[in-house]
C-alpha positions, -999 to 999 in steps of 0.1 A, spaced: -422 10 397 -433 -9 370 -442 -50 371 -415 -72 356 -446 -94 348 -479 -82 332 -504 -111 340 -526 -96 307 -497 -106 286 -486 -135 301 -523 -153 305 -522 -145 269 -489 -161 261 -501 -194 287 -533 -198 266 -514 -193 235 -490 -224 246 -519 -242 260 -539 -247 226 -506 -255 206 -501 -288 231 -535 -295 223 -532 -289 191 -495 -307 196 -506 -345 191 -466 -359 205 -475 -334 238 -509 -358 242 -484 -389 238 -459 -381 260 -476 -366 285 -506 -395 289 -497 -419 273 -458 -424 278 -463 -422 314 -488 -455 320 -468 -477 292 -436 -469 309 -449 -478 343 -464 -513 331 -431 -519 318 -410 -511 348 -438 -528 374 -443 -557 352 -406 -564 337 -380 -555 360 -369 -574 391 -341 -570 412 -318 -588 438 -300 -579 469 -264 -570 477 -247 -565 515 -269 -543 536 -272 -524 565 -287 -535 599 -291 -530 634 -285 -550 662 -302 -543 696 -281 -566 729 -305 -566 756 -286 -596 768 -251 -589 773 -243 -623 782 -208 -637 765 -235 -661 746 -254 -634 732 -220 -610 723 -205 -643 701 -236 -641 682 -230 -604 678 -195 -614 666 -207 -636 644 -225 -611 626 -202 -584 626 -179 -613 608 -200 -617 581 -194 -603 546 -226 -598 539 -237 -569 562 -225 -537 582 -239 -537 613 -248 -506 632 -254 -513 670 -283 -496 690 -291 -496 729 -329 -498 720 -353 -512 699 -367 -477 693 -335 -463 684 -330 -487 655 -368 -487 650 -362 -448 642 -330 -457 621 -352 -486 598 -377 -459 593 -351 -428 584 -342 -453 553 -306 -454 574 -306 -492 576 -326 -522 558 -333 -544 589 -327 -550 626 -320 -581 651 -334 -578 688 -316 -606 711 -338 -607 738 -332 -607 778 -333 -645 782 -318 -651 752 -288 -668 776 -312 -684 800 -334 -702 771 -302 -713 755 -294 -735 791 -328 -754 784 -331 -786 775 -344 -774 737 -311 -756 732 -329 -728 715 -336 -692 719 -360 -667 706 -348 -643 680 -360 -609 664 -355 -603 629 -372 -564 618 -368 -562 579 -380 -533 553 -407 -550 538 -410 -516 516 -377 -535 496 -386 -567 494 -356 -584 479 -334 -568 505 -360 -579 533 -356 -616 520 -322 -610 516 -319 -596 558 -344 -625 566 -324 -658 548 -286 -643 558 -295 -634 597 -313 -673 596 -279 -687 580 -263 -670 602 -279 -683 634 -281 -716 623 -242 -712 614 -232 -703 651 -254 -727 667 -235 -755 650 -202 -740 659 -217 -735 695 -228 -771 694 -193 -787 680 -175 -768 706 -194 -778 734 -194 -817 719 -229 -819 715 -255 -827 685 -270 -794 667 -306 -784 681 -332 -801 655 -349 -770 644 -348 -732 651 -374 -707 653 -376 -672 641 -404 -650 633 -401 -624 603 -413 -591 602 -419 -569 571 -422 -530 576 -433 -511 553 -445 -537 528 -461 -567 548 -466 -587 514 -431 -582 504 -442 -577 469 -411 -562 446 -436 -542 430 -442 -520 463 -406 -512 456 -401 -507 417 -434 -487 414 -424 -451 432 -392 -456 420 -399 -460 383 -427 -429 387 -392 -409 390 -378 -420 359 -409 -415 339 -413 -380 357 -377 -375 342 -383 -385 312 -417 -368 307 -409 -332 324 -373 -329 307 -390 -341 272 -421 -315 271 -401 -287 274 -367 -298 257 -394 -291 224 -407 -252 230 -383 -228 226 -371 -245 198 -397 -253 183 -402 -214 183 -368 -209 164 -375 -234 140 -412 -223 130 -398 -188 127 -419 -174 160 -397 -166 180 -387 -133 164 -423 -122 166 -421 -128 202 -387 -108 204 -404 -81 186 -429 -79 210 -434 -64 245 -430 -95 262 -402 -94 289 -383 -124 297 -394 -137 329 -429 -140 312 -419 -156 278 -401 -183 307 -428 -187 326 -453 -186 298 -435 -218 288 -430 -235 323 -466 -228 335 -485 -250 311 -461 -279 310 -463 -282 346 -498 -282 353 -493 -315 323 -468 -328 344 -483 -329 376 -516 -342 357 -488 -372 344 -476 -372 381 -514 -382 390 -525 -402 365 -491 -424 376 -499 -426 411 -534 -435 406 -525 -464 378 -501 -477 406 -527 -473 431 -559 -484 413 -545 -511 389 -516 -528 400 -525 -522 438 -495 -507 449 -505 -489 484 -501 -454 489 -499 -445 527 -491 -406 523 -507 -371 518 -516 -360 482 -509 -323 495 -475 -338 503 -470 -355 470 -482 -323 451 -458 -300 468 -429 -330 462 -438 -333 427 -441 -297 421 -403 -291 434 -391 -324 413 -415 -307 383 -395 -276 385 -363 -292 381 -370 -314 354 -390 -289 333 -361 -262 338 -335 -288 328 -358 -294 294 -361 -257 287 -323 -249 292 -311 -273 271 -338 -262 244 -330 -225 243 -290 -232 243 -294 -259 212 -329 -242 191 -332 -275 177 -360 -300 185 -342 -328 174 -309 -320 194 -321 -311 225 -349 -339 228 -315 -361 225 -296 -342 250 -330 -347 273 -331 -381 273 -289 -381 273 -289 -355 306 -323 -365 324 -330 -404 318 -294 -418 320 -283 -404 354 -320 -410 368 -318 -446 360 -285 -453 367 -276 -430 399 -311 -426 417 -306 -458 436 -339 -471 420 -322 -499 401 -284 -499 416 -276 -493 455 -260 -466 458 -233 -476 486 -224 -504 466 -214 -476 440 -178 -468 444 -173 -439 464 -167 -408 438 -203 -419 417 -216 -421 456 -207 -384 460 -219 -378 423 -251 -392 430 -260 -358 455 -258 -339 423 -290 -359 408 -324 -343 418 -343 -378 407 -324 -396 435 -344 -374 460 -376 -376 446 -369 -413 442 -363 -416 478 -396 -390 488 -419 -414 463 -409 -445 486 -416 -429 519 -448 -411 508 -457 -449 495 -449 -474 515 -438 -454 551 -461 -423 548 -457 -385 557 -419 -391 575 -411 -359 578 -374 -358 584 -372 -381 552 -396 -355 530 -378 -324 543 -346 -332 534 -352 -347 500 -378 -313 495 -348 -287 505 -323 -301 479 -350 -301 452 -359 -268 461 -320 -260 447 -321 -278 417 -354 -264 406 -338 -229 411 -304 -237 395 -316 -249 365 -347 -221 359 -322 -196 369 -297 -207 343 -324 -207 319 -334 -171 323 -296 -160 322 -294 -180 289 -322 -160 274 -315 -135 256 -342 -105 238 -318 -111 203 -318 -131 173 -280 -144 174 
């Protein structure tokens, strides 16, 4: 039976691509250049502050003292709480991404209360790897402790305690830098951008330059005239994907705590995605002015805005929540954070991997029903 593929034809059809881009001086731009301006931009200009978040709350004292604390924050508009029997069950829960922060009230929390002092230890966990929601965790759990030992002071008839004590921790991100944060995230926009933009160009550019019939005329079948132009613009995009992570790394310092393996298999599966998205929308519009527009229109716009790397997306009301499943940039977004600041979590990676896995196959697959071995 014969090959759908002949890998004489297509490494002749790669190289062919491969010397137009570098013969292509807007390729060069976009692929190199694009990439580190965009990412001093978003690292450099763009801060961001915190809405209600999620936390946990651990009772190892179950004393009524330590339960109208627990009220107290379950009363406040500002969080949703999320109870746990054990520090390592929320501990699991901070790191799955499932909530920004955790309380402990220890076993004496009651007991140090009764002292002459008045006060009581506290533990306050917070995502460091978000640092404006970690302050935000921190400064709301203080107000309100401080809040409920006032009330507990007035109802008991007595003076508030002079000062309180609580020690902050920051996972993820101990130097609960916003950059930390912005960095991975704004990689995935600029991936976007770059992988949907590179290939929104080829196919069109072939109709307009007249090529494309000379292709049609030829032997070439159409799984290798697609991957003939996926195959070079990925290995420049993962190149891009590199050089971002290693400005982030190298220059502004932004630690990166997971596997390279892991971030070239990641990348590869968001790559996929992005670059069939760019090619579809180039073979259905054969116009390089039309479908870099509908790129940047179909890619950039829902990345930014429904990714979660600007806007939280439970804050989002709950129909742009459920639309937000159907954007492949919100999983890298969320993979580029863990592999940063967390490391190689696994259950985090896999999931976010499977669904790009999907979109990478939806959108090259609706490219190769979309071509067609005709002129009209």
């Amino acid at each position: 039976m014969k090959s759908p593929v002949s890998f004489r034809r297509l490494s002749a059809l790669c190289r062919k691509e491969t010397w137009q881009i570098l013969r292509d001086p807007s390729s060069n731009l976009i692929a190199f250049v694009l990439p580190v301006v965009m990412l001093l931009i978003f690292g450099y200009g763009i801060n961001l502050d915190s809405t209600a978040v999620n936390i946990g709350l651990v009772l190892e004292d179950t004393s009524p003292e330590a339960r109208h604390f627990a009220d107290n924050l379950y009363g406040s508009p500002y969080f949703v709480v999320h109870s746990a029997e054990t520090q390592a069950e929320v501990g699991r829960a901070l790191t799955e991404g499932r909530v920004r922060g955790f309380v402990v009230v220890p076993l004496d929390f009651a007991e140090k209360l009764k002292q002459p002092a008045g006060t009581a230890p506290l533990l306050v966990v917070t995502d460091g790897s978000e640092p404006n929601t970690a302050n935000f965790v921190q400064n709301y759990v203080t107000a309100a402790w401080i809040g409920w030992m006032q009330q507990r002071a007035g109802e008991r008839g007595e003076l508030p305690p002079p000062g309180i004590s609580i020690e902050p921790r920051f996972w993820f991100n101990p130097a609960a830098e916003s950059r930390n944060f912005l960095i991975p995230g704004s990689i995935t926009i600029i991936m976007t951008v770059i992988g949907a933009l590179l290939t929104s160009l080829v196919v069109a550019r072939e109709w307009e330059r007249g090529t494309m019939e000379a292709l049609l005329a030829s032997p070439v079948t159409r799984i290798e005239l697609l991957l003939s132009k996926l195959l070079p613009y990925y290995l420049l995009g993962i190149v891009s994907l590199f050089l971002c992570v290693g400005v982030a790394a190298l220059m502004m310092h932004v630690p990166f705590l997971g596997s390279l393996l892991i971030l070239w298999m990641i990348g590869s599966l968001f790559l996929a995605s992005s670059l069939g998205l760019g090619l579809l929308l180039s073979t259905v519009l054969r116009n390089q002015f039309v479908a870099a527009q509908a790129a940047l229109n179909a890619a950039f716009l829902p990345a930014m805005m429904l990714s979660g790397f600007l806007f939280e997306i439970r804050s989002m009301p709950a129909i742009i929540q459920y639309a937000t499943y159907l954007i492949p940039a919100r999983y890298f977004v969320t993979a580029l954070q863990t592999l940063f600041q967390a490391g190689n979590v696994a259950p985090v990676l896999l999931h976010s991997g499977m669904f790009l896995v999907f979109a990478g196959s939806f959108f090259i697959g609706l490219t190769a029903l979309k071509t067609r071995r005709r002129l009209e």
